[in-house]
N, C-alpha and C positions, 0 to 999 in steps of 0.2 A: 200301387199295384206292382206285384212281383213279375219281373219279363223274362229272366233267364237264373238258374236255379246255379249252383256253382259246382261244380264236377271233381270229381279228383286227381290231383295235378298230374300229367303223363309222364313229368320227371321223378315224381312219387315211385311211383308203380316199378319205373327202369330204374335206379336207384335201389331199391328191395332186391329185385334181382339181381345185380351188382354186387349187391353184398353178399349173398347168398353164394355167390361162383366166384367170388375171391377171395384167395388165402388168409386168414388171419396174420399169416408172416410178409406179406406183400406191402412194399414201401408208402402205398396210397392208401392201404386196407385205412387206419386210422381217420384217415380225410374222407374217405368215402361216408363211414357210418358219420361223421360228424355231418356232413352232407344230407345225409340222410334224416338226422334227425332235427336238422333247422329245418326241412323241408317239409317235414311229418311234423314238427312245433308249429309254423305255420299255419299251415291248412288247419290244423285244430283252432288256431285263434279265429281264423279266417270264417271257420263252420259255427262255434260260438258269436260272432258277429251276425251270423247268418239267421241262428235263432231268437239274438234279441230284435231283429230288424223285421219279425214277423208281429212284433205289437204295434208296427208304426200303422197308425191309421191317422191322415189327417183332413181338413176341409176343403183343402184345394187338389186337385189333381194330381197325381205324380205316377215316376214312372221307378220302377228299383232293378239294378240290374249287374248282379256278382260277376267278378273274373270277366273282362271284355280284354281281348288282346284288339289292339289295332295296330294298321302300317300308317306310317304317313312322312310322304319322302325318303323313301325305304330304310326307314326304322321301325321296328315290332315295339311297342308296349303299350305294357300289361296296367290295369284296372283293378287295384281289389275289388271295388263295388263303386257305383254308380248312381247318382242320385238326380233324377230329371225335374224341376218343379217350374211353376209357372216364367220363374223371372231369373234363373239360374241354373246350372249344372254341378252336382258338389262330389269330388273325387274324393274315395273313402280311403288313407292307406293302415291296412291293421298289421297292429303288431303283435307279437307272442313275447313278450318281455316280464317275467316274473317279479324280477328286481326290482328296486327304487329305481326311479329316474330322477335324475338332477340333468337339467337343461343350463347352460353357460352362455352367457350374452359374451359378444363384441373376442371370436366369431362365437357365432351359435354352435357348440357341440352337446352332445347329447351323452350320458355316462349313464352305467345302471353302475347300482353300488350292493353289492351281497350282503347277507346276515353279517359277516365275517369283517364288513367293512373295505372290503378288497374292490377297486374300480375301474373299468374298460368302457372305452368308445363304442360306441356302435355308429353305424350310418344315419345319417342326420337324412330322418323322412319328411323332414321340412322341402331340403334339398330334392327328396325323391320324387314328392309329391308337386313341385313347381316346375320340375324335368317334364312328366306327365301333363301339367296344367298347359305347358308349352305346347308339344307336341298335338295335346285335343285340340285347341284354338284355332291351332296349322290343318288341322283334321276339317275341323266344324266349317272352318274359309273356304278350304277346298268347295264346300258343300253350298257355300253362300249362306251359311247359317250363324248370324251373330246373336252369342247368350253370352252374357259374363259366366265363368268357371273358376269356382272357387274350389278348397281344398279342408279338410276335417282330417287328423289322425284322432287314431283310439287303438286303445293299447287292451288284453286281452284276458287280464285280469287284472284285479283291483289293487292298484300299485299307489305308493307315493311319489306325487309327482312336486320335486319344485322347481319351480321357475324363476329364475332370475328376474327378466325383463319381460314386458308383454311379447307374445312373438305375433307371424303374422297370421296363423292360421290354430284354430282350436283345438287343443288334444283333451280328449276322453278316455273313460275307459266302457268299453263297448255297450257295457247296460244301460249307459245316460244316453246315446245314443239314438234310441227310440224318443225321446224328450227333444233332443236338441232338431231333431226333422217334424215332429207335432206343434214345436212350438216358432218355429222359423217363419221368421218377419218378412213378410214377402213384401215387395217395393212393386214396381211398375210389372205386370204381368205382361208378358213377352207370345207365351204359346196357350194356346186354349188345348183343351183336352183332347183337342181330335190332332192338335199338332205335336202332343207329350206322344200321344200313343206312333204315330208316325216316326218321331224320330227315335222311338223306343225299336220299333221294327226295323229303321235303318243302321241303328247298332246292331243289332242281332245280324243281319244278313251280311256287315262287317265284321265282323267279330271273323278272326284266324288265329286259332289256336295253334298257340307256341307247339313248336316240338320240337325238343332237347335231344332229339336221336341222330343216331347211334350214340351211345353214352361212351364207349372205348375210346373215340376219337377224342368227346369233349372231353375227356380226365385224362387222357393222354397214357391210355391204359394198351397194350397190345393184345390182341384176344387170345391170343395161346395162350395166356398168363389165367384166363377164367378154366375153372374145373368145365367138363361135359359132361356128358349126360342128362336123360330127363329126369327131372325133380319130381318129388311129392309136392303138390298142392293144399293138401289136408294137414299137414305136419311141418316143423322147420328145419326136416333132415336135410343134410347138405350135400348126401352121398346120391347118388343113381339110384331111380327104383329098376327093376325087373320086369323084363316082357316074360310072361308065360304067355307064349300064342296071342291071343284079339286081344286080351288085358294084360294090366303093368302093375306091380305087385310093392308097396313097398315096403322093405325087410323090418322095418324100425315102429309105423304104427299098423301096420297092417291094411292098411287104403289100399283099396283096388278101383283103378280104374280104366274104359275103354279108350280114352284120345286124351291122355294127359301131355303125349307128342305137341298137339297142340298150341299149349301155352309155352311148350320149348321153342317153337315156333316162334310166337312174339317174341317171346324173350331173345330170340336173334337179333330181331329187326329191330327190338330197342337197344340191343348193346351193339354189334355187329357189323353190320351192313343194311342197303336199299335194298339188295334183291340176296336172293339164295341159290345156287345150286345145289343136285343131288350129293355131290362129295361134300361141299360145305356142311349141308343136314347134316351128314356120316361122322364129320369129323366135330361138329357141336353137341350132338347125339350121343355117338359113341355107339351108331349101329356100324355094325360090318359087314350087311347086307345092303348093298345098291337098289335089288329089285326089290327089298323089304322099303325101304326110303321111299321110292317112286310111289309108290301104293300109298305111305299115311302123305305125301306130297300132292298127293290128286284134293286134300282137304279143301273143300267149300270156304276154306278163310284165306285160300290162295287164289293168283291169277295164274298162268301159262303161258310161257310167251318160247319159240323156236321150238327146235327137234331134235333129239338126239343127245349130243352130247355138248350141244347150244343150246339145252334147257334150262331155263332160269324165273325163278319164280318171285312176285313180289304177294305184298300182303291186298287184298281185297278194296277196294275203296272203305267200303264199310267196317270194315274192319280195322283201320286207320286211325278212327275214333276214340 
């Protein structure tokens, strides 16, 4: 049974906008979309993942549960997916890797090799995945809850894989997947179904979502270096749209709309800073009306906090999401 559905990553979304407000001539520009696009590779594999694991149906209980961030000893990690069954816990890491894989024993690395025959390392998710296996176990004790937790890679299309020597944990590619949890040889049964669903609930109510923000800081970006103004949302112009009065106009598709301020808005708080003031708006905006600012700043996806000209505004709880 499916507990927690997988959402789109917050680094995703501030990453888009990053790009979009930095120069093509800007010494990070290239690292960024590269960034971008391992992050956006990902989540596709991740979402693929997602829709073969909706044919798992099997005869004993379980519990399925995408992206869990947890702490544990003030460490944050992250969970591709989650697998609860009677007599174990099985941590899923997927990959988006197009190429051949050839895996190397004695040490273990992992190389994808191109059409081209050309070869590079990647990070061994053997390693990623046994970091993770660690940290749950530290997680599960805290809780007084002893399950063995094993570990499954699956890669994100149908790749050749070879392998040298056996390794310790089994790599697929995500359509067997559904197979390898229908067919899983359960041993001594550990939780009955009223205790799968319990600890499924207690992930969930664990579960703290990463957040990568302000993204200027993490890239080591200074924010004068990002264009201003508010963007079209309908379009991937990279210029300022136009207020005419209540609406914003933009010159390139022609979108109109009333609170596209808004999403300039977020897009502060994910590159920027925790809070905002009215000159901050002004000078990420590009208005040059203060009392024009304070007015779209009363927006419903802000808080309020002081008076005057110790007004500073964060983004909503709800909003945070």
């Amino acid at each position: 049974m499916l507990y927690k559905q997988r959402t789109k990553p917050k680094q995703l979304e501030g990453l888009q906008s990053l790009a979009r407000r930095l120069s093509p001539a800007h010494e990070k520009y290239r690292f960024i979309q590269e960034e971008l696009y391992k992050i956006r590779a990902g989540f596709g594999g991740e979402q693929e993942y997602d829709r073969c694991m909706k044919e798992v149906h099997t005869d004993f209980p379980h519990a399925i549960l995408h992206d869990i961030s947890l702490q544990q000893n003030g460490v944050q990690f992250q969970i591709d997916s989650l697998f609860i069954a009677p007599d174990r816990i099985i941590i899923t890491e997927v990959k988006n890797v197009a190429d051949k894989i050839i895996v190397k024993a004695n040490p273990t690395q992992f190389l994808k090799e191109s059409q081209t025959g050309s070869r590079a390392v990647f990070r061994n998710p053997i390693a990623e995945v046994e970091r993770k296996i660690h940290f749950l176990k530290g997680w599960l004790h805290e809780k007084n809850i002893q399950l063995p937790v094993t570990g499954l890679i699956t890669f994100a299309h149908n790749n050749e894989i070879l392998i040298e020597e056996p390794l310790t944990m089994p790599i697929l590619p995500n359509y067997e997947a559904p197979a390898f949890f229908r067919e899983l040889p359960l041993e001594s049964p550990i939780l009955s179904k009223q205790d799968i669903y319990k600890l499924a609930h207690t992930f969930l109510s664990s579960h703290q979502e990463y957040n990568p923000f302000p993204l200027t800081s993490r890239y080591g970006i200074h924010p004068a270096e990002l264009k201003n103004g508010v963007l079209c949302d309908n379009c991937s112009n990279e210029q300022a749209i136009v207020r005419e009065g209540n609406t914003w106009s933009c010159p390139f598709c022609g979108h109109r709309s009333r609170a596209p301020y808004e999403q300039a808005i977020k897009e502060y708080f994910m590159l920027i800073g925790k809070s905002l003031t009215n000159r901050e708006f002004c000078g990420f905006t590009g208005l040059t009306c203060r009392h024009t600012a304070k007015r779209l700043l009363s927006s419903p996806i802000l808080q309020k906090a002081g008076t005057r000209k110790a007004t500073t505004y964060t983004l909503a709880r709800e909003n945070q999401d």
